[in-house]
Each structure stands twice: as structure tokens, then as C-alpha cells.
C-alpha positions as CSV (number, residue, x, y, z in Angstrom):
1,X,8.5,-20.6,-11.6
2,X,8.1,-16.9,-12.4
3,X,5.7,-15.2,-10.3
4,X,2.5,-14.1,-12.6
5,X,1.1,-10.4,-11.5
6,X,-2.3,-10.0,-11.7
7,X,-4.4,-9.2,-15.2
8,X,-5.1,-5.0,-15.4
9,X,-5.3,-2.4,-18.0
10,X,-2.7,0.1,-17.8
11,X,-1.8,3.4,-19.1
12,X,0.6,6.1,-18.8
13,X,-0.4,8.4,-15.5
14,X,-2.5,5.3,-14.0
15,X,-0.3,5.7,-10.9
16,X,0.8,8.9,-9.9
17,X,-1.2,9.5,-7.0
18,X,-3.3,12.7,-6.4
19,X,-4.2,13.7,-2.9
20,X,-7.6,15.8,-3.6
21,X,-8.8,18.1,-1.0
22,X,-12.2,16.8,-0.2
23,X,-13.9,20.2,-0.8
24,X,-16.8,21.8,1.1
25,X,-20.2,22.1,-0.7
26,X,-22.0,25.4,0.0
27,X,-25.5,25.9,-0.5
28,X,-26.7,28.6,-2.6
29,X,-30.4,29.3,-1.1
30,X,-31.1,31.8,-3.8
31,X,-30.9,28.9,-5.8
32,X,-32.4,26.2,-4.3
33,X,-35.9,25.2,-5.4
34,X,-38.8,23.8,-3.8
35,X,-39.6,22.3,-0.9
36,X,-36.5,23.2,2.1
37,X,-36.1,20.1,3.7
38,X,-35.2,18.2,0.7
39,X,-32.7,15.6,0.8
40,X,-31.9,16.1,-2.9
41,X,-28.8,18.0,-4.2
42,X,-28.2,19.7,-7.3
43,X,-24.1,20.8,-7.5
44,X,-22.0,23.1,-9.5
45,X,-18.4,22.2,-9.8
46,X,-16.1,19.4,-11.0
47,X,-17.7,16.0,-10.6
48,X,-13.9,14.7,-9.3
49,X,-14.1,17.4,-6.6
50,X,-17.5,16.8,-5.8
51,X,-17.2,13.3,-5.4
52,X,-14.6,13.0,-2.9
53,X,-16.3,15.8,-1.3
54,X,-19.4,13.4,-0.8
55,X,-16.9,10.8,-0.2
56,X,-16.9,10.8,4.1
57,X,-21.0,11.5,4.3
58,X,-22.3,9.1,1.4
59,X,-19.9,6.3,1.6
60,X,-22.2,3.1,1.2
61,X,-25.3,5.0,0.8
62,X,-25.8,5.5,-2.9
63,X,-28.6,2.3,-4.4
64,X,-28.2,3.3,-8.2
65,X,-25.7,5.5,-10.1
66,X,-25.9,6.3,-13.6
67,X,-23.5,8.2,-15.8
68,X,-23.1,9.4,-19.3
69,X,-20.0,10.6,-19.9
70,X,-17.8,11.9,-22.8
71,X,-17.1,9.0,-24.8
72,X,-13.9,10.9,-26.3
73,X,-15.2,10.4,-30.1
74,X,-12.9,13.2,-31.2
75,X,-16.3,15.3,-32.0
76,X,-16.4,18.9,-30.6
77,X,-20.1,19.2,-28.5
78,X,-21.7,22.4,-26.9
79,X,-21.3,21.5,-23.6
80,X,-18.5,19.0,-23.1
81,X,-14.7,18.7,-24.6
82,X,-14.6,15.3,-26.0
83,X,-11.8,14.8,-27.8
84,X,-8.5,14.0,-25.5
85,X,-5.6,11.6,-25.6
86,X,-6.6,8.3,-24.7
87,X,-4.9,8.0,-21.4
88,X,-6.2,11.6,-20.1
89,X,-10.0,9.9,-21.0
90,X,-9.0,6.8,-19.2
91,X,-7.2,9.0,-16.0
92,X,-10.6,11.0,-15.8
93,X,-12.9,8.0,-16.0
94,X,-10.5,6.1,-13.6
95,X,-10.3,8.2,-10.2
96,X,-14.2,8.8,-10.7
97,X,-15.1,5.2,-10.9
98,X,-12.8,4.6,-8.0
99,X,-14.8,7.3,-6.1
100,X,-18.1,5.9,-7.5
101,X,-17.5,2.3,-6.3
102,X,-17.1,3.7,-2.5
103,X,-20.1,5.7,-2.4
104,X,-22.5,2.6,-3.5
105,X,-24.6,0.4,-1.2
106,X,-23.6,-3.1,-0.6
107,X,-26.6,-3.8,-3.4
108,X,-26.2,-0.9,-5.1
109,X,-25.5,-0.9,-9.1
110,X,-23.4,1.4,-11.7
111,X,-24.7,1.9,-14.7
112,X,-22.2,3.3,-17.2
113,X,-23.4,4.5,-20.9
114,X,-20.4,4.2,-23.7
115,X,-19.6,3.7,-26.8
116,X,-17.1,0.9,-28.9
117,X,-14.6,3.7,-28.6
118,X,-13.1,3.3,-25.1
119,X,-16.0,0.6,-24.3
120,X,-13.7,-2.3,-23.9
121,X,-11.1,-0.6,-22.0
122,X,-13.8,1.1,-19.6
123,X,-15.4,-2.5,-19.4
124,X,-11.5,-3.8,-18.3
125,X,-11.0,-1.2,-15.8
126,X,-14.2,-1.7,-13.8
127,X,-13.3,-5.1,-13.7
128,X,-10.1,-4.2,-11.9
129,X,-12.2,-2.2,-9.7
130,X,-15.3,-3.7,-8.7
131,X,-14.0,-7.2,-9.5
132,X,-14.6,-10.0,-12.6
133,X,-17.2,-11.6,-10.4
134,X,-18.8,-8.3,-9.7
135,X,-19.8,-7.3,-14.0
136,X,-23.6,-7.9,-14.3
137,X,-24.5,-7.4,-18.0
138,X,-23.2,-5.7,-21.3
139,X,-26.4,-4.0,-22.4
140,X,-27.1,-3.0,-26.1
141,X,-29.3,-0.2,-26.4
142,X,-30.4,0.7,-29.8
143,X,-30.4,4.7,-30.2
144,X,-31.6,5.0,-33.6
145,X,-32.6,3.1,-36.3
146,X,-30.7,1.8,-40.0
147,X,-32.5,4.2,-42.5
148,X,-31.8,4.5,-46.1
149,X,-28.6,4.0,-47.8
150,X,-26.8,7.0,-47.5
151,X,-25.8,6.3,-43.7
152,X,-22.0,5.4,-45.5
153,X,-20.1,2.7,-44.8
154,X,-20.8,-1.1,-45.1
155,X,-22.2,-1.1,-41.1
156,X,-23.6,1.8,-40.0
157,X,-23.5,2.0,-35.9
158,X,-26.9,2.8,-34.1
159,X,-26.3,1.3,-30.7
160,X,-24.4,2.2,-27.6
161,X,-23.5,-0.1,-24.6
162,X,-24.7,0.0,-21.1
163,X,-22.1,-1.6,-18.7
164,X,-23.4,-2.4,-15.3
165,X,-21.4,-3.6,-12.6
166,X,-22.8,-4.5,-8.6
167,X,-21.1,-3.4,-5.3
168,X,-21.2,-6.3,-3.6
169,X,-25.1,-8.4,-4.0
170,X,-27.7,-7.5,-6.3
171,X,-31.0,-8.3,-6.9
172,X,-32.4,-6.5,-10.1
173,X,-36.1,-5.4,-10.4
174,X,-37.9,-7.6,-12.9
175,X,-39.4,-5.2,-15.8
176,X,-40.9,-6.2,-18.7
177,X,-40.0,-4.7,-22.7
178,X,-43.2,-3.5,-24.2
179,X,-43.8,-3.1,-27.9
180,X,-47.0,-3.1,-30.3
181,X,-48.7,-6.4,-31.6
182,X,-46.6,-7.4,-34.1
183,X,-48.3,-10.1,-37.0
184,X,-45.6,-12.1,-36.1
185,X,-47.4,-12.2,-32.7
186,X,-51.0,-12.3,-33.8
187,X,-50.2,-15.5,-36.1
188,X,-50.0,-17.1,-32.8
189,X,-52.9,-15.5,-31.2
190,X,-55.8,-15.8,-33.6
191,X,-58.2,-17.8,-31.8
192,X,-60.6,-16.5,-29.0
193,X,-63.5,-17.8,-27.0
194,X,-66.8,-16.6,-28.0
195,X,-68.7,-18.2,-25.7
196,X,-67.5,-20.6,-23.0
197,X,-70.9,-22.6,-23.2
198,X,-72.1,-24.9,-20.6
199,X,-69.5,-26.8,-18.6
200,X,-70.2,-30.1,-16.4
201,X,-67.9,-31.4,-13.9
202,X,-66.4,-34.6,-14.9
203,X,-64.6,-35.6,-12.3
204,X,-62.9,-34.0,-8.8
205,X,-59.6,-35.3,-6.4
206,X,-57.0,-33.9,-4.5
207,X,-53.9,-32.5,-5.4
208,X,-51.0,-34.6,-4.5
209,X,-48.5,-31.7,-3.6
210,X,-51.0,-29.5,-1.3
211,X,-54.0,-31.7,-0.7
212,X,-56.4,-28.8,-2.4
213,X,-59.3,-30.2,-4.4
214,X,-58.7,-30.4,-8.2
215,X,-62.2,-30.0,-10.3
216,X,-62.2,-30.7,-14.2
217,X,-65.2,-29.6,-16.5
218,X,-65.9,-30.3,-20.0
219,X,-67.9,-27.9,-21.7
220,X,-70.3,-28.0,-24.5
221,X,-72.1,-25.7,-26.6
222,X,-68.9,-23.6,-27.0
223,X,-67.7,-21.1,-29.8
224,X,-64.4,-20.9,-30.7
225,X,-63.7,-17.3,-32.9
226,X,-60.8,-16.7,-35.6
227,X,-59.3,-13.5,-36.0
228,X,-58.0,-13.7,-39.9
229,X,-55.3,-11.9,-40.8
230,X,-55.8,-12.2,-44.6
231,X,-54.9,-8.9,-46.2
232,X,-52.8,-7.4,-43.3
233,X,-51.3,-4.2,-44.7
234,X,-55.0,-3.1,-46.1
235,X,-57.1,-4.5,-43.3
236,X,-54.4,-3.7,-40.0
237,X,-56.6,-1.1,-38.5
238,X,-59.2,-3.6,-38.7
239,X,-57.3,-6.7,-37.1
240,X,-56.0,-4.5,-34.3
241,X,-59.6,-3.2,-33.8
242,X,-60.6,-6.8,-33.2
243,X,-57.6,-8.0,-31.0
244,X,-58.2,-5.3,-29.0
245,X,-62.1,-5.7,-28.3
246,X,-61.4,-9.9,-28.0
247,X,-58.2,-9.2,-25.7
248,X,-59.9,-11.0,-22.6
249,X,-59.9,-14.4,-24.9
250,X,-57.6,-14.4,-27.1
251,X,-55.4,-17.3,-26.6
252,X,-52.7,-19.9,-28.4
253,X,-52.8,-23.7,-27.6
254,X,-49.1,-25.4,-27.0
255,X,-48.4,-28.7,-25.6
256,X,-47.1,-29.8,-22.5
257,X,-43.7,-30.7,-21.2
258,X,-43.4,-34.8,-21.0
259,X,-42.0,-33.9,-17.3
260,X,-44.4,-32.2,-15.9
261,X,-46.8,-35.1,-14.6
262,X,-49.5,-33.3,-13.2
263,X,-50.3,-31.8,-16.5
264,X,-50.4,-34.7,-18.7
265,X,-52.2,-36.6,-16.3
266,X,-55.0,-34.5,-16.5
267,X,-54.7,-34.0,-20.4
268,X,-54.8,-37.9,-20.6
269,X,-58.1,-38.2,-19.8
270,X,-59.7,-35.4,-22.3
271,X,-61.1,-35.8,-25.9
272,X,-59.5,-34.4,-28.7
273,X,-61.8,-31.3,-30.3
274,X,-63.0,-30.5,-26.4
275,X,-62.8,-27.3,-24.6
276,X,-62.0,-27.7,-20.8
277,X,-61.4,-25.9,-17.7
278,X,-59.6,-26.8,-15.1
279,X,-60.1,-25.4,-11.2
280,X,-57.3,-25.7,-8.9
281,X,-54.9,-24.1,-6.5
282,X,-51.1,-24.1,-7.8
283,X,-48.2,-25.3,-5.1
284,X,-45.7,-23.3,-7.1
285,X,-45.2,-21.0,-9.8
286,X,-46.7,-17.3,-9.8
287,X,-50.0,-18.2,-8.9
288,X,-49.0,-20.6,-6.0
289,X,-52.1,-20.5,-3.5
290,X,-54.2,-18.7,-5.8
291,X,-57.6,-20.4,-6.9
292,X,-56.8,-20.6,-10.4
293,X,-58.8,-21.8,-13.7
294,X,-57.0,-23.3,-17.2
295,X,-58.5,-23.8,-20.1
296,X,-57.6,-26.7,-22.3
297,X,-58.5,-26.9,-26.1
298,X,-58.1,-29.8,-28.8
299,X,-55.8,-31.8,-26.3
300,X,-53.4,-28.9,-25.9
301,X,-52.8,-25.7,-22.7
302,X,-54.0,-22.6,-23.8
303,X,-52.1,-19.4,-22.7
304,X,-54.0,-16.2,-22.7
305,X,-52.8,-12.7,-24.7
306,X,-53.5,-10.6,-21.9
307,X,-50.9,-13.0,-19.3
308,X,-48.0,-11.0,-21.6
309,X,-49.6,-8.0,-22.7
310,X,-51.9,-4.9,-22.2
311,X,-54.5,-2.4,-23.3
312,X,-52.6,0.9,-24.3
313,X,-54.5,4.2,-26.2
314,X,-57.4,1.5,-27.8
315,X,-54.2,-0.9,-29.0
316,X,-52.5,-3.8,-27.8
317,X,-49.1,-3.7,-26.5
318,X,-46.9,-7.0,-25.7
319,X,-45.0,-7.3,-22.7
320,X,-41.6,-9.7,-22.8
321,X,-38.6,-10.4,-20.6
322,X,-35.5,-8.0,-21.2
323,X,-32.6,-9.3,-23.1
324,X,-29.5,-7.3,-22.9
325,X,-30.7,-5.6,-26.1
326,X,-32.7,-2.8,-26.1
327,X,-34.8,-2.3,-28.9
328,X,-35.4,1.2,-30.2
329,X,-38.8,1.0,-30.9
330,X,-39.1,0.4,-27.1
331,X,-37.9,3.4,-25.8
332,X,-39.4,6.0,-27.9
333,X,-37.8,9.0,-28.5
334,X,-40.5,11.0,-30.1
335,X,-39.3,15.0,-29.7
336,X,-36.0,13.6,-27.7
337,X,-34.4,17.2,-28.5
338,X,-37.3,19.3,-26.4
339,X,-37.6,16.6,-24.0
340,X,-37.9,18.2,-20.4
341,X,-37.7,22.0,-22.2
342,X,-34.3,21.9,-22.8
343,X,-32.1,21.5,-25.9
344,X,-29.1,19.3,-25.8
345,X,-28.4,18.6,-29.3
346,X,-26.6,15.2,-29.6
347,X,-26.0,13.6,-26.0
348,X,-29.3,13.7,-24.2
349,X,-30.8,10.6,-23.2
350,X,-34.3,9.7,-23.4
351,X,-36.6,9.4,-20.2
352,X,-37.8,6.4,-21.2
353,X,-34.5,4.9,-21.0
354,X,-33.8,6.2,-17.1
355,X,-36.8,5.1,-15.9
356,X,-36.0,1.7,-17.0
357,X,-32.3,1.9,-15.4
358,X,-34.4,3.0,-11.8
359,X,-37.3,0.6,-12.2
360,X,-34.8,-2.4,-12.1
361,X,-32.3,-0.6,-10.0
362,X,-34.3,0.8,-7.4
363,X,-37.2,2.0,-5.4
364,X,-39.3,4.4,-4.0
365,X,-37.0,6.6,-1.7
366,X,-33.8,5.1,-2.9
367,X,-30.8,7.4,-3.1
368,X,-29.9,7.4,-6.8
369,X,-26.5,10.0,-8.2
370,X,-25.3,11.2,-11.7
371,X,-21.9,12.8,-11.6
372,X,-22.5,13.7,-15.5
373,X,-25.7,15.2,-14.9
374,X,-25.4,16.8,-18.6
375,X,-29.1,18.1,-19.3
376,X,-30.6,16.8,-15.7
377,X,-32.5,13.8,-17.2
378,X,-31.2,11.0,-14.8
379,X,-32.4,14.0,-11.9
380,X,-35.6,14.9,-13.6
381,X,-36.6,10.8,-14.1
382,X,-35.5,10.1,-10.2
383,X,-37.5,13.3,-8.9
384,X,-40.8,12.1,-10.8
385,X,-40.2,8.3,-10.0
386,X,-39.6,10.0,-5.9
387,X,-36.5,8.9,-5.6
388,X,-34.1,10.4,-4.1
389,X,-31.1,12.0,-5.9
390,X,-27.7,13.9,-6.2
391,X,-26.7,15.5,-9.4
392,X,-23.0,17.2,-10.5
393,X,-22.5,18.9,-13.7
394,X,-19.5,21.6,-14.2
395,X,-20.8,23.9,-17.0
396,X,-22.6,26.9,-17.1
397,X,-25.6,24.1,-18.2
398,X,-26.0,23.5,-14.8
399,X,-27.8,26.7,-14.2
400,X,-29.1,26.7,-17.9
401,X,-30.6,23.5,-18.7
402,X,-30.3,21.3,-15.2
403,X,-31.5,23.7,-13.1
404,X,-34.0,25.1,-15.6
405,X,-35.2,21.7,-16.1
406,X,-35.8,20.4,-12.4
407,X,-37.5,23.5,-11.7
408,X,-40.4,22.8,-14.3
409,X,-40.8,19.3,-12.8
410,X,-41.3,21.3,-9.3
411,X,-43.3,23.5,-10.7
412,X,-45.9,21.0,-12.8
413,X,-44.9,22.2,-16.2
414,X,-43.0,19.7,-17.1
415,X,-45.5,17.7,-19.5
416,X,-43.2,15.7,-21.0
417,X,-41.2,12.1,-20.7
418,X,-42.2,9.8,-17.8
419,X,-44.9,12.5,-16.6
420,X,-48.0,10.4,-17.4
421,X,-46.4,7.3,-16.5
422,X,-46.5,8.8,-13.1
423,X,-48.7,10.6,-12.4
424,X,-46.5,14.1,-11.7
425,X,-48.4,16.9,-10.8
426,X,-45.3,18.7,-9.3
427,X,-44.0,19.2,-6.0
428,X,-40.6,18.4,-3.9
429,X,-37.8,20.3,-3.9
430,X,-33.8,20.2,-4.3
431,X,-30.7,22.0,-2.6
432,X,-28.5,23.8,-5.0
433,X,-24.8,23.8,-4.1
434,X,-21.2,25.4,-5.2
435,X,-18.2,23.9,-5.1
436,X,-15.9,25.8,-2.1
437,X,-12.5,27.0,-3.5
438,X,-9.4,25.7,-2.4
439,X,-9.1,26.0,1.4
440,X,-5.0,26.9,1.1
441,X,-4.0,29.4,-1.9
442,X,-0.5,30.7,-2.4
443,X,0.3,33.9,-1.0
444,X,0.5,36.4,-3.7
445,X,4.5,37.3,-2.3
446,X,5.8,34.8,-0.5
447,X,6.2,31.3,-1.3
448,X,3.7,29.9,1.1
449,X,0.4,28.9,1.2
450,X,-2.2,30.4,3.4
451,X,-5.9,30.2,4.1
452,X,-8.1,31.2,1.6
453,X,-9.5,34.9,2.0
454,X,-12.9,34.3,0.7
455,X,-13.5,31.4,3.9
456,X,-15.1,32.5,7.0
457,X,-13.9,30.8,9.8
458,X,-16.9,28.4,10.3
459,X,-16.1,27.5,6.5
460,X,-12.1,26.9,7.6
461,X,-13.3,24.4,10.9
462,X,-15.6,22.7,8.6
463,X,-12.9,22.1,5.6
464,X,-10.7,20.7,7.8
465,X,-13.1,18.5,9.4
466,X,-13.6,17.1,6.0
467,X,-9.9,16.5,5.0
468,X,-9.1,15.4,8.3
469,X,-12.4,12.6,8.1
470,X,-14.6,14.3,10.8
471,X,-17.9,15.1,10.8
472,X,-18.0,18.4,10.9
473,X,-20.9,18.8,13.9
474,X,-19.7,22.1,16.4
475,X,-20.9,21.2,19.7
476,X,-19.5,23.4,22.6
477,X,-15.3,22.8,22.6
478,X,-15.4,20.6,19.5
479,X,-15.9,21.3,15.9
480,X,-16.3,17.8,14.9
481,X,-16.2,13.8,15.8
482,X,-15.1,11.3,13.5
483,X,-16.6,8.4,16.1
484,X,-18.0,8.1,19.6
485,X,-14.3,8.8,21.3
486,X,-12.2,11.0,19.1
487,X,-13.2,14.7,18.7
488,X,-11.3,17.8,16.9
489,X,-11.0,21.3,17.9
490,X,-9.8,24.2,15.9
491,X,-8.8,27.3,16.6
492,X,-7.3,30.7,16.1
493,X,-6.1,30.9,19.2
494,X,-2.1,30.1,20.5
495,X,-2.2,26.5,22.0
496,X,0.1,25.9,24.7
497,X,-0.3,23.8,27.7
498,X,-2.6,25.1,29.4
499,X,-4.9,25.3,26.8
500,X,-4.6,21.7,25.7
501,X,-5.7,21.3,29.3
502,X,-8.5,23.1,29.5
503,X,-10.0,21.5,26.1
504,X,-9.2,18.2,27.8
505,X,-11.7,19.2,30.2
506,X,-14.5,18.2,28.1
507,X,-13.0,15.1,26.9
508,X,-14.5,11.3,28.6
509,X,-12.7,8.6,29.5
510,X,-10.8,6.6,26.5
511,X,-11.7,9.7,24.3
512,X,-8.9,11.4,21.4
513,X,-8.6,15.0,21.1
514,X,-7.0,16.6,17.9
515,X,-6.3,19.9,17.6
516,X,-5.4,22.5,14.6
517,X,-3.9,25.9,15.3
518,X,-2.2,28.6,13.4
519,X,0.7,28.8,16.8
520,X,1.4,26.6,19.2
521,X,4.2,26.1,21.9
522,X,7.0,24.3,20.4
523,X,8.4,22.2,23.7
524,X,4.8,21.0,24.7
525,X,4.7,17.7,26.0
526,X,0.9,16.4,25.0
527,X,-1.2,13.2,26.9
528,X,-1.1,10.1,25.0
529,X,-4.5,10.7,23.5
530,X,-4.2,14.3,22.1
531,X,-2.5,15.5,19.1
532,X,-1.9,19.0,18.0
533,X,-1.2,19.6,13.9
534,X,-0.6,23.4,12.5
535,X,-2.3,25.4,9.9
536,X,-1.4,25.3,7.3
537,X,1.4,23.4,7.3
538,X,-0.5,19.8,7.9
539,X,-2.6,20.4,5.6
540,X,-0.2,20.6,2.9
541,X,0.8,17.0,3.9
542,X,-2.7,15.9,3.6
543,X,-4.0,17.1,0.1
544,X,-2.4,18.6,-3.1
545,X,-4.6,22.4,-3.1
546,X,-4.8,24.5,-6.2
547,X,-1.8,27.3,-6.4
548,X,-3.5,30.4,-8.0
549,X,-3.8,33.0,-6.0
550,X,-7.3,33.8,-5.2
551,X,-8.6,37.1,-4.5
């Protein structure tokens, strides 16, 4: 039987491997913002780069991560080249989700905006990545609406998809999809209780699944209200007026499941054209252990408006369960383009839409990263919503619109978006960061590669910490540790055997040493547990560096 290799998408360049260096981020305090000992990071430099150089320290930390990028529609933006051959779009996206997928949580989430464009092929390669079993929903989300005839065309496009996938186990926040009474709605909720009346008790036992007492009144002298609806269009100010100031009892009547026993056993017993209320103290569902109170009317359950909805600006808005559609008339995008005081024509999502992403995603403290920060929105949302967060974007936007932006939301002034939602007054901070150059450039003569001139020599001992998968943490001898028994030590000095012994000095029992020098004795015979490698020439062997010379 022939042997059957397993189901992936492939392209040309999908395996030619590329050892990055892991670069080294350096802060630039001029531009940091706020409050010093922030956790969150705001970096400059090519989200591949900056990825793998996050890579060693953030491995398994990241809850939520969100990105928006280029969906290579052949259309020329501001900001971003988006138009490239198919395979270069699915190379870029490829190593970055890779990256991506080691950097989240065990119950962390991606959350991947696209369009129908490379959609299904994105949707295809994250199964290969995270796994079939692993894709948690393909979400619609409706960006603008169908207006007019003149869109061209005989269906005119006005969503985009949101593919989400999970590390490992998820559990999503429940959040609810708000919109405004609708008449479709309020044909269902027209009737209200005016007055309760006088109730007696007509009879009391004990509930057979908790034992608590179970009290059932009928009640008399009642007034049931009815909200008309006659002349909607003319009289819709009106009608909302009225739903709003009955909200509290406003209800619809439906009737009960046949299997649910407890119900109809108490139904059984109660006249037809009858208001009553029921006291009792659930064993399940939401309110299990809470006293609770139903109200019964005509032989039927009534379900209150205000159990799916709520009192919004003197209006009332309802409250259902997400689908994976997203309507657009629930994420409102009123003044989208000046939305955190910056302009990003075409390409910058709404707030609304964010918070949504980090209210199922996450919570309070969580560690949330956009690697396509694009206007700072995913960083602006996460730093009002205190979350934690890391942002990369490449362009000069960075400093002009990302930067720009997250300082207003320090600063207070940023009115705007989620603002009210929360609360935000200001306050926090974040830690603004360049991407290193290459450690190893090409010598402008010869053909070998030396260390860059712009490092210092702390900046050298902390690159190679990185590449070599140490932390880079100087204590005395050592430069860095990459667990409890194997250290490094770098140096500028020639190594021979003597000075392998000295360093061994400091070393415990069952401990590794490696070393990195520019010269060493070539006939040194080393311990079992310390190695010695050369700069630069292991370095070459562990990452492919960029060849322009740098001056």
C-alpha cells in the first residue's frame, strides 16, 4: 500500500530554512513614555526580527495575540506594501505564525484578521501549525454596510474574517452582542406589569432537588399594560420613550419545555387568565442558590426585557449571545478615521472591535502582543483595558502614529474609542525599543565578517547570550545562564589553559561552562563539562547575519 504523507499547503520557498539572528532590543529612554517600571514595550524594527528576538524571554507567556496584516489585495497603502507574489505573502505570514505559536500560553489565543484573498490558505497553514483540532472559530465581521447601487458588481464584499486558533486549552470569555431595540424585538415585549396587586399564598413544599421551601402566590387586583406599536415609524420616539420608562416589567410569556418536570408541575395547578409568582431557590442554572421569584401569566413563564438587555443614553439596548458574525451596527465606527488622533486611511481597526477580541481573550494583567501594530489600536485598547502589552511595527508610523497615539492615552487626552467604557483617566507607561543591527557585518576589505562597530562590548556579551539561548544576567565570571548548571563567559581576552581554569573556579559541582573568545590556544585539552567556541567564526554557524557593511 503506498504510504500517504500528511495533508499541508505548500509553496515554493516553504522550506529553505533561515537561521535568524535573535536580535537584541535596545531601549531608547528618550522615547519611552510614562511610568519607568512598565512592563509594556513599544518596538521599532521588523516584526520577524523582533519576534525571534522575544522568542527565549516570552516563550509561553503571551494570553492573547492579535494581528492585522497585509492581506496582499494588490492595492498600494501609505504605510504598508501589499501587493507581492503569492508565495512571498505566504513565506512572510508563515515564519511569523511559527514564531507566534511559541510565544503563546498553553491557553493563550491568535486572532488573525484577513480577507477571502489568502484567507483559505492562511486558514490551511495554521492548521498545519497549531493543529486541526486546535482552530476555534471562523469569525465574520461586518466592516461596512451594502449602500446604494453603485457599489458594482452583482455581490459587493463588506466583511472580513477573523480566524482564531488556541495553543493548547481555551476557555473563551462569555460577552454578550449589544444592539438597539429593534420592532422586531418589541413585538415580543409589549406587555408590562402595572401593578402586581395583592398576592396570597396558595400553597408551600419543599423542593425535591435541594430540600429549600417552594412558596406559590396568586395574585389579584393586578394590571397588565400594553405597549402599542401601531404607527411605528411616526410614533418610534414615543414607543422607545415608553420601553424605556416600563424596562423593570416589561416581559414576554413562552411555554415550558414538556421535560422539565418541576415547571409544569407547578403550572398544572394555576388558572388560566392569572398572574403568579413563584418563590424559590434554583439547584442549577445561573441563579443556583439564589432566592429567586417567577412570574407566571395566562398559564405561561414570563421572561423579563431587562434579563437580555439594558438602559443605555435614555434607550434600550439588547444584549444576545455572539455568533461568529459580527454585525456592523454592533461595533460602531462613528469617526473610525480620527479614532485615537491619528489618520490611517483604509486599514485601521475600530476599538470597539479590540476590546471585544480582549474581553473574551483575556483579563486584567494579561500579557497581550500585536506584531502588526499598524496605527497602535490593539496597544491603545490593551493599555485602557490594563492589560499588559508588546507592540512591533517597522515604519516610520511607529514614531508617527503608534507612538503618538499611546502617548495621548498616557497623557488623558485620548477621549476617544473605549475611553468611557473604562473609565481612562490616563496613566501607565510603556518602554520604547530599537531593533540592534546585525551583531557580525562584513569587513569592508576582506572577505570576513567581524563584529559590528556600532556594539559596545556589553551589547556583544548580551547578543551572544541570546543566539546562544542564555539569559543574558552578568554576575561576577559569567555573562549569562541558560539553567541552574550551565553558565557562559565571554571575553576579549586570549583563552588558554590556564584561563579556562581559573573561570572553572567559580563553577559548582555538575555545572557547564561555555566560553566565547576572539583567540584561544589551539592544542587545549578542555574538562568534560566546558566548551570553548570563537568569535566570530561560531556564530556564523549559528545564524545567517545581514552582509552590508555597517558604518
Amino acid at each position: 500500500m503506498e504510504k500517504k504523507g500528511k495533508l499541508e499547503l505548500t509553496w515554493v520557498g516553504k522550506y529553505e530554512e533561515e537561521k535568524l539572528e535573535p536580535r537584541i532590543l535596545i531601549e531608547d529612554k528618550s522615547k519611552s513614555y510614562g511610568d519607568p517600571d512598565t512592563e509594556n514595550m513599544l518596538i521599532h524594527g521588523d516584526n520577524l526580527l523582533a519576534l525571534k528576538a522575544l522568542e527565549r524571554d516570552y516563550a509561553g507567556k503571551i494570553k492573547c495575540v492579535y494581528i492585522d496584516p497585509p492581506y496582499n489585495t494588490g492595492n498600494a497603502f501609505e504605510h504598508y506594501d501589499d501587493d507581492v507574489e503569492h508565495s512571498l505573502w505566504l513565506n512572510m505570514i508563515y515564519k511569523r505564525v511559527q514564531i507566534l505559536h511559541k510565544l503563546l500560553s498553553k491557553d493563550g489565543t491568535l486572532w488573525m484578521s484577513i480577507d477571502s484573498t489568502e484567507g483559505h490558505y492562511l486558514k490551511v497553514m495554521c492548521d498545519e501549525i497549531f493543529g486541526r483540532s486546535n482552530f476555534v472559530s471562523d469569525i465574520t465581521y461586518e466592516k461596512s454596510n451594502v449602500t446604494g447601487l453603485g457599489q458594482g458588481g452583482a455581490i459587493f464584499n463588506t466583511g472580513e474574517k477573523l480566524l482564531v486558533y488556541k495553543k493548547e486549552t481555551v476557555e473563551l470569555n462569555e460577552v454578550l452582542a449589544t444592539e438597539k431595540l429593534t420592532k422586531k424585538t418589541m413585538q415580543r415585549y409589549r406587555k408590562y406589569i402595572k401593578s402586581e396587586g395583592r398576592r396570597e399564598l396558595v400553597d408551600e413544599f419543599e423542593s425535591a432537588s435541594n430540600g429549600f421551601p417552594v412558596k406559590r402566590y396568586k395574585h389579584t387586583g393586578y394590571e397588565i399594560g400594553d405597549i402599542s406599536l401601531k404607527n411605528f415609524e411616526a410614533r418610534e420616539s414615543e414607543i422607545r420613550a415608553q420601553y424605556y420608562q416600563f424596562f423593570d416589567t416589561i416581559y414576554r410569556t413562552y411555554v415550558v419545555q414538556q421535560e422539565n418536570e418541576f415547571q409544569n408541575a407547578l403550572m398544572s395547578r394555576m388558572e388560566k387568565n392569572s398572574l403568579y409568582s413563584v418563590e424559590y431557590v434554583p439547584s442549577r442554572g445561573r441563579n443556583e442558590g439564589k432566592q429567586t421569584t417567577l412570574f407566571y401569566h395566562n398559564g405561561e413563564l414570563c421572561a423579563w426585557l431587562k434579563d437580555t438587555a439594558f438602559l443605555e443614553k435614555k434607550d434600550v439596548v439588547k444584549t444576545t449571545k455572539l455568533s461568529n458574525v459580527w454585525k456592523n451596527d454592533d461595533i460602531p465606527k462613528a469617526d473610525l478615521g480620527n479614532e485615537g488622533g491619528v489618520a490611517f486611511p483604509r486599514s485601521k481597526k475600530p476599538e470597539k472591535l479590540i476590546e471585544r477580541i480582549l474581553l473574551m481573550a483575556t483579563n486584567e494583567g494579561d500579557l497581550v502582543l500585536d506584531s502588526f501594530l499598524g496605527s497602535g489600536t490593539t496597544a491603545a485598547v490593551a493599555h485602557k483595558m490594563r492589560r499588559r502589552y508588546i507592540g512591533i511595527e517597522l515604519g516610520d508610523h511607529c514614531y508617527t502614529h503608534c507612538k503618538k497615539r499611546l502617548d495621548r492615552v498616557i497623557d488623558g487626552k485620548d477621549r476617544g474609542g473605549v475611553t468611557n467604557t473604562y473609565d481612562w483617566q490616563g496613566g501607565g507607561g510603556y518602554k520604547f525599543y530599537e531593533l540592534a543591527e546585525p551583531l557580525l557585518v562584513k569587513n569592508k576589505v576582506l572577505p570576513v565578517y567581524q563584529i559590528n562597530p556600532s556594539y559596545t562590548w556589553d551589547m556583544v556579551c548580551e547578543a551572544i547570550c541570546k543566539i546562544e539561548g542564555f539569559t543574558y544576567e552578568p554576575s561576577g565570571e559569567f555573562q549569562g545562564h541558560s539553567s541552574e548548571n550551565r553558565f557562559i563567559h565571554i571575553t576579549e581576552e586570549f583563552v588558554n589553559t590556564k584561563y579556562v581554569m581559573s573561570i572553572m573556579k567559580n563553577l559548582g559541582d555538575k555545572q557547564s561552562l561555555l566560553i566565547y573568545c576572539k583567540k584561544n590556544q589551539a592544542d587545549m585539552i578542555l574538562p568534560e563539562n566546558v566548551e570553548v567556541k570563537k568569535i566570530p567564526r561560531d556564530l556564523l554557524d549559528k545564524c545567517n547575519f545581514e552582509s552590508e557593511v555597517q558604518e
